[in-house]
C-alpha positions in Angstrom: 11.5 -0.4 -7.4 13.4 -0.4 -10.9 12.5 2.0 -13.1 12.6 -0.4 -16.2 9.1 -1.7 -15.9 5.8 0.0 -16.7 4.6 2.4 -14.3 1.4 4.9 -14.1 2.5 8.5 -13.3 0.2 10.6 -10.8 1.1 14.0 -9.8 0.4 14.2 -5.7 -1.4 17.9 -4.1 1.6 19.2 -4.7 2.3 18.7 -8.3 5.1 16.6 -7.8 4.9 13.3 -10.3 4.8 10.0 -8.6 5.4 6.8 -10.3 3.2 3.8 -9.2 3.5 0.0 -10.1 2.9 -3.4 -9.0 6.2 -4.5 -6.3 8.0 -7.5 -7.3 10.9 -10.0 -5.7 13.6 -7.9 -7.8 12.9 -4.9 -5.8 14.2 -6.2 -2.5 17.3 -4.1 -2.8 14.8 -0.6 -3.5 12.6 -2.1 -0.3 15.7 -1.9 2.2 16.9 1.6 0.6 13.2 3.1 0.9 13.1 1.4 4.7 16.3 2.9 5.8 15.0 6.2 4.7 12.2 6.1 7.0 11.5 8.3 10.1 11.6 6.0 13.2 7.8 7.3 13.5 6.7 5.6 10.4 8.8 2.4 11.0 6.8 2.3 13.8 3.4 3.1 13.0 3.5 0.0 10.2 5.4 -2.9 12.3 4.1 -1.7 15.7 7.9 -1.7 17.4 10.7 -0.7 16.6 12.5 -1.9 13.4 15.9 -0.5 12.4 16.2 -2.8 9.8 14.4 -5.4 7.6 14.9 -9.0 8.3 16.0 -11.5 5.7 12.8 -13.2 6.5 11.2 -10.3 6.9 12.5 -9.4 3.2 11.1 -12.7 1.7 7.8 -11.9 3.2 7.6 -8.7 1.9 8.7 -9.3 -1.9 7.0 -13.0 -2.0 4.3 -11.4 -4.3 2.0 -13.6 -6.4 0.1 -10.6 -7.6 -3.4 -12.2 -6.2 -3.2 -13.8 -2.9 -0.4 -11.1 -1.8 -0.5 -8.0 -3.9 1.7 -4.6 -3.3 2.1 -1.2 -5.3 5.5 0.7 -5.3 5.5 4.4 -5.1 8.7 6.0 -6.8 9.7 9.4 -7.7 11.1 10.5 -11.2 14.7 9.7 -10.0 13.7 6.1 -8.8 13.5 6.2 -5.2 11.4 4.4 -3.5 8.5 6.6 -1.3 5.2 4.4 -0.5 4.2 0.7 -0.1 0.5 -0.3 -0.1 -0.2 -4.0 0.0 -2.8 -6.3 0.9 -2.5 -10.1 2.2 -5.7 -12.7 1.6 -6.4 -13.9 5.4 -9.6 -16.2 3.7 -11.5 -16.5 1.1 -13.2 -13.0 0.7 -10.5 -10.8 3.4 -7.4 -9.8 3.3 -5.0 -7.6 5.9 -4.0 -4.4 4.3 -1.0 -1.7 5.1 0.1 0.7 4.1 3.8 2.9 4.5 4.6 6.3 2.4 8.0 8.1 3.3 7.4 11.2 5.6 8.0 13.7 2.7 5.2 12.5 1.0 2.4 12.6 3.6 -0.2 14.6 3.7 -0.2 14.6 -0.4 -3.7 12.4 -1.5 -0.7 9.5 -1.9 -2.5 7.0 0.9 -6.0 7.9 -0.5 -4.7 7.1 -4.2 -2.8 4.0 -3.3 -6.0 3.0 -0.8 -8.3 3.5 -4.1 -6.0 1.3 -6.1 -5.7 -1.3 -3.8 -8.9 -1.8 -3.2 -10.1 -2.4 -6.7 -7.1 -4.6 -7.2 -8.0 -6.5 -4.3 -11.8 -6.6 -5.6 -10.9 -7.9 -8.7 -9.2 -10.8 -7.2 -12.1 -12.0 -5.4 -11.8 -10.1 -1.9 -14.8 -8.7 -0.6 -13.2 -6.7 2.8 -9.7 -5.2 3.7 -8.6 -5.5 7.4 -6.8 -2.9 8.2 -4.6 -2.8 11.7 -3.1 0.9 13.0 -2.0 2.3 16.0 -4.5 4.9 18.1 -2.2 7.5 17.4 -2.4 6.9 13.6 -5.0 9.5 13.2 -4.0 10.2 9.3 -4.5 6.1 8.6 -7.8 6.4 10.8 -8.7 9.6 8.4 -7.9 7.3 5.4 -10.3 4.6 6.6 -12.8 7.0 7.7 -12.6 8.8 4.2 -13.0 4.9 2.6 -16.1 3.9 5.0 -14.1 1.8 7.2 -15.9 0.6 10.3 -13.5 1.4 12.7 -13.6 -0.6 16.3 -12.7 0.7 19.7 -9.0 1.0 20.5 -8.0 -2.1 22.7 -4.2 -1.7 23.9 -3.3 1.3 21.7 -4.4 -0.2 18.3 -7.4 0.1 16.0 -8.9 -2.4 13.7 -10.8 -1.2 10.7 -13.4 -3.1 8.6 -13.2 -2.0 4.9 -16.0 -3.5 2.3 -14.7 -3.5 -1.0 -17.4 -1.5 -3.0 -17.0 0.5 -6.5 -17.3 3.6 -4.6 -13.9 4.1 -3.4 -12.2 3.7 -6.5 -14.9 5.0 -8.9 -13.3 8.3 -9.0 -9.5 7.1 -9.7 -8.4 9.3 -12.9 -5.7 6.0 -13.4 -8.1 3.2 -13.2 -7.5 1.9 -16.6 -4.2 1.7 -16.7 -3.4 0.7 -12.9 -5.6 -2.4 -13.6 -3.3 -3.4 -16.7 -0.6 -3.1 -14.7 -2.0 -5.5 -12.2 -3.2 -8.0 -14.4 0.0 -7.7 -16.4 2.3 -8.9 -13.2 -0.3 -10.8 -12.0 0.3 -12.9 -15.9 3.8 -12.8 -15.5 3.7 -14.2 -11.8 
């Protein structure tokens, strides 16, 4: 994630200031320096195995972003480094599959519930009525999240959880960057 275009600045629990803004195909070379400084835990946690390294497929997948079908907010700190990674991927009509990645350093912050919040209402305002959401059993900070956001969550079947997430004004009614998050989305979504 460049820090050249517009971003929305939160500050997380900690009162450290967080940039936010919608992911694009030129940050592919910010995507592979925020993967390799992952823990192996959270590598594994959003790809389910163990990854060392990003694909060149995998690479196109990730920064193929239309902005409305396949939609994904970069976290960044002051200095430009990437942190977090919440995106969402229309399955149909009305669903898509969301995930979601944030650096170890910056867990346990409100930085999954804010980018959770943000996505959603992106994601509702492109016509998506439900989030999917896929995590391991042992995920128990995602199952908080999807808890928190009224996520049906099923039983686990082989070590993984599937959560059903409706898409309702409720879970971002109470995002302070609303506003401006939105601009940013239809902005890139415009320029797409």
């Amino acid at each position: 994630m460049r820090s050249s275009p517009p971003t929305v600045t939160i500050a997380l629990r900690n009162g450290i200031p967080v940039r936010i803004r919608p992911l694009t195909a030129g940050d592919r070379d910010q995507l592979v320096r925020a993967f390799a400084g992952l823990s192996e835990t959270a590598r594994y946690q959003r790809f389910f195995t163990p990854v060392s390294h990003l694909s060149t497929s995998q690479l196109d997948y990730l920064t193929d972003i239309d902005h409305i079908d396949h939609f994904a907010w970069g976290v960044e700190t002051t200095r430009g480094e990437g942190i977090a990674i919440a995106r969402y991927v229309r399955t149909s009509a009305a669903e898509a599959e969301a995930a979601f990645t944030i650096a170890d350093d910056f867990q346990g912050q409100g930085l999954g519930w804010r980018l959770l919040q943000a996505l959603a209402m992106v994601g509702a305002s492109n016509g998506l009525a439900s989030f999917e959401m896929t995590m391991l059993a042992d995920n128990t900070a995602m199952s908080h999240l999807a808890r928190k956001a009224g996520a049906a969550l099923d039983p686990p079947t082989a070590g993984i959880v599937r959560a059903e997430l409706n898409l309702v004004p409720g879970i971002w009614a109470d995002l302070p960057e609303a506003g401006a998050l939105m601009t940013l989305a239809s902005a890139a979504a415009t320029a797409a």
